[in-house]
C-alpha positions as CSV (number, residue, x, y, z in Angstrom):
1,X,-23.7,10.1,14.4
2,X,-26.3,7.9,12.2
3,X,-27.1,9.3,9.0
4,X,-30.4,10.5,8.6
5,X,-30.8,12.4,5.7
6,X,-32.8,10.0,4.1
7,X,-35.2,6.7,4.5
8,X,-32.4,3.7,3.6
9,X,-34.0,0.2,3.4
10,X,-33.1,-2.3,6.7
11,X,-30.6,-4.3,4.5
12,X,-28.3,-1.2,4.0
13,X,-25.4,0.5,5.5
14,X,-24.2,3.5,6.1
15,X,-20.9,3.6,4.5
16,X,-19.3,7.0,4.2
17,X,-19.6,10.0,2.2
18,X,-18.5,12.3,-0.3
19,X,-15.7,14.5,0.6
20,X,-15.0,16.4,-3.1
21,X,-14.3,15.4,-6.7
22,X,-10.7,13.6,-7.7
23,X,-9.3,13.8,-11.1
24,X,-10.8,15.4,-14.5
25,X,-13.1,12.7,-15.6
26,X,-15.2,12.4,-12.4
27,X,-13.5,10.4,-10.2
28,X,-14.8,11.4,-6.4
29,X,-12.5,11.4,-2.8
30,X,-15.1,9.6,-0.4
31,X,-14.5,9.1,3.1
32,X,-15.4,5.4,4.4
33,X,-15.9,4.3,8.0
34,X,-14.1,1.0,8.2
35,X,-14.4,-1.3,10.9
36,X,-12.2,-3.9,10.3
37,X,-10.4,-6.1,8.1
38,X,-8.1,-4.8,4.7
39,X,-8.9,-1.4,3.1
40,X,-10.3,-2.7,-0.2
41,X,-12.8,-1.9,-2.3
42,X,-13.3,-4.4,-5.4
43,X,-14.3,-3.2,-9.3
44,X,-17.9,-3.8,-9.6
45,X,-19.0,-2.9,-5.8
46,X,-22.6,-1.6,-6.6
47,X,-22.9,1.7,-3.9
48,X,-25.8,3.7,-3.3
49,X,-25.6,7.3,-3.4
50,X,-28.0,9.0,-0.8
51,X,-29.3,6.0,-0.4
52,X,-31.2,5.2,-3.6
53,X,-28.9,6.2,-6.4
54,X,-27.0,2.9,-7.5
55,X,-23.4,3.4,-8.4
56,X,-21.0,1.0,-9.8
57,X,-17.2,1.1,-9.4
58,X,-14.9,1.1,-12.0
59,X,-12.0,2.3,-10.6
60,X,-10.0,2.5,-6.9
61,X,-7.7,3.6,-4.8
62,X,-7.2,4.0,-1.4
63,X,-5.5,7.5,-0.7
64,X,-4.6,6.2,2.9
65,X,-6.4,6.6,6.4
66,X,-10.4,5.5,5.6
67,X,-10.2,7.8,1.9
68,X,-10.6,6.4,-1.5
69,X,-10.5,7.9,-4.4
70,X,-13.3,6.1,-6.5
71,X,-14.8,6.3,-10.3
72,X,-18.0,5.1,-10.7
73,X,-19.4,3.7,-14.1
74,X,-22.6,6.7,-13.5
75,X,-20.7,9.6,-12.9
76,X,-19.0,11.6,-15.4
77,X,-17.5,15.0,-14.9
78,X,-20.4,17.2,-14.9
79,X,-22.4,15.0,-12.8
80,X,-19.3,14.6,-10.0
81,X,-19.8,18.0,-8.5
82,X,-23.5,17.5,-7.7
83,X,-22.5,14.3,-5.5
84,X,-20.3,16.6,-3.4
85,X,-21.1,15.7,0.7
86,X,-23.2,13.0,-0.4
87,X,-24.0,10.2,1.7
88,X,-22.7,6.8,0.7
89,X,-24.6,3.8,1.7
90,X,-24.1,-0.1,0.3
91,X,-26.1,-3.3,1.1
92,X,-25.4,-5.7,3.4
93,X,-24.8,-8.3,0.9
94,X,-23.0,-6.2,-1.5
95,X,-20.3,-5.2,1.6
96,X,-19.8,-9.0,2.8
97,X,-18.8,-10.1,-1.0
98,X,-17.4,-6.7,-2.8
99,X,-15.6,-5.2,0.4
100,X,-12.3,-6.2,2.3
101,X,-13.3,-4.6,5.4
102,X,-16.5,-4.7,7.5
103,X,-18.2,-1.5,7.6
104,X,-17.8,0.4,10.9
105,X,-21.9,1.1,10.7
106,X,-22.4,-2.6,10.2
107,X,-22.3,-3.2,14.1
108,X,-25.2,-0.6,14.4
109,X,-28.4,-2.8,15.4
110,X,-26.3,-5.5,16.8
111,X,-26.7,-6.8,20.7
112,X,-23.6,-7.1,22.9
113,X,-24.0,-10.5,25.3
114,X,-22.2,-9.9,28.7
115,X,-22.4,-12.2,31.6
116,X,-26.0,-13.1,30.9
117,X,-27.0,-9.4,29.7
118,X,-28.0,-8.9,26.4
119,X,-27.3,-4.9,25.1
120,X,-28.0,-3.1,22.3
121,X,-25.8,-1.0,20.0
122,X,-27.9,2.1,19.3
123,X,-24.7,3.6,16.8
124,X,-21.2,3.7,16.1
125,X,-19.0,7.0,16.5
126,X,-16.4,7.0,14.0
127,X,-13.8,9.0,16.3
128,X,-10.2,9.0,15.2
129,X,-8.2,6.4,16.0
130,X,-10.5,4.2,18.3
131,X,-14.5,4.3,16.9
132,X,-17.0,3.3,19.8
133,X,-19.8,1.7,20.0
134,X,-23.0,3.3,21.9
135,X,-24.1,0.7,23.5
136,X,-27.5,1.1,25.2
137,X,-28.7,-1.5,28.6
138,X,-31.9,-0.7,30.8
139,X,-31.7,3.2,29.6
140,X,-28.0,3.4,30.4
141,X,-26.2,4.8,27.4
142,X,-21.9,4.1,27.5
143,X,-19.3,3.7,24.8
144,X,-17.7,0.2,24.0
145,X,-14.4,0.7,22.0
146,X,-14.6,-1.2,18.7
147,X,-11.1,-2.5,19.3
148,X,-12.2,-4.4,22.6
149,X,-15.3,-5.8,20.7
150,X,-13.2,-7.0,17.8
151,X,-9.9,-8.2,19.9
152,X,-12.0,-10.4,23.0
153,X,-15.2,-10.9,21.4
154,X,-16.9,-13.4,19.2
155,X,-19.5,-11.9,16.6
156,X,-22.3,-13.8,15.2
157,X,-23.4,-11.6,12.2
158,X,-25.9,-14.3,11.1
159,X,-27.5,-14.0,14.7
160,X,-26.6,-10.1,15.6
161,X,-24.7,-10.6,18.6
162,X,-21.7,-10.3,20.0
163,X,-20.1,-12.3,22.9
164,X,-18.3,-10.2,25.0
165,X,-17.4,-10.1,29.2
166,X,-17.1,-6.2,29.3
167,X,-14.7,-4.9,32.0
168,X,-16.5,-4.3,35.0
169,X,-17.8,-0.9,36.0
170,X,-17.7,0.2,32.1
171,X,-21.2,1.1,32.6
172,X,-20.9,3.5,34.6
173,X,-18.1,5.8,32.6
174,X,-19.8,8.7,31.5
175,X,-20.3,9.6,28.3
């Protein structure tokens, strides 16, 4: 479920997007695909809307589940409606010092290391309660739940990988 509505530079990520506007003065309810950590979004935060349109954060909340309600220093009233269903993206640096969480598209790119294999994530699907990972190896496509990569692995962000011993046969679970 990658975004691709739009060309993003390689030091972005996909963050969320724009589920309606919050509150008379602007304020927008965004949807954001955490993958770990506290559900925390610090004043400041520099977003980018569609991926080009930079957006400061002035004020949040978090409205429960992966929702925020969000006022941005660029956004007034009128201007809030247009941003309706818009994609919400935010740079890799900007999410390791402005966020509490790591973003659930951050692990997008990365390589799973498994008994002497090394895999590629091709994307993340945000599904309920459990987001997977579609991990790809030698054209074989099969989901990795976050929680397993998180709980029994060790990730190097610097170096893009994750050390992991998947279960056996978890290859071969279809899709």
């Amino acid at each position: 479920m990658t975004d691709t509505d739009c060309s993003v530079p390689d030091d972005t990520v996909y963050l969320g997007y724009v589920e309606k506007t919050h509150g008379l003065k602007g304020g927008l309810r965004v949807r954001l695909f955490l993958g770990y950590g506290a559900p925390e979004v610090s004043i400041g935060t520099v977003m980018l809307l569609n991926g080009s349109r930079p957006l400061t954060v002035s004020r949040c909340t978090h409205g429960g589940d992966s929702r925020f309600n969000l006022a941005f220093e660029e956004i007034d009233r009128d201007d809030a409606v247009e941003c309706v269903n818009g994609s919400i993206y935010i740079a890799r640096d900007e999410a390791d010092l402005k966020l509490g969480f790591v973003p659930l598209y951050s692990f997008a790119g990365l390589d799973i290391m498994s008994r002497g294999c090394r895999m590629r994530i091709v994307d993340v699907e945000p599904a309920g309660a459990n987001p997977m990972l579609l991990v790809e190896n030698n054209g074989n496509r099969f989901h990795v739940p976050i929680i397993l990569a998180m709980n029994e692995g060790s990730i190097d962000w610097k170096e893009k990988v994750i050390r992991l011993d998947l279960p056996v046969g978890l290859e071969e679970l279809p899709l």
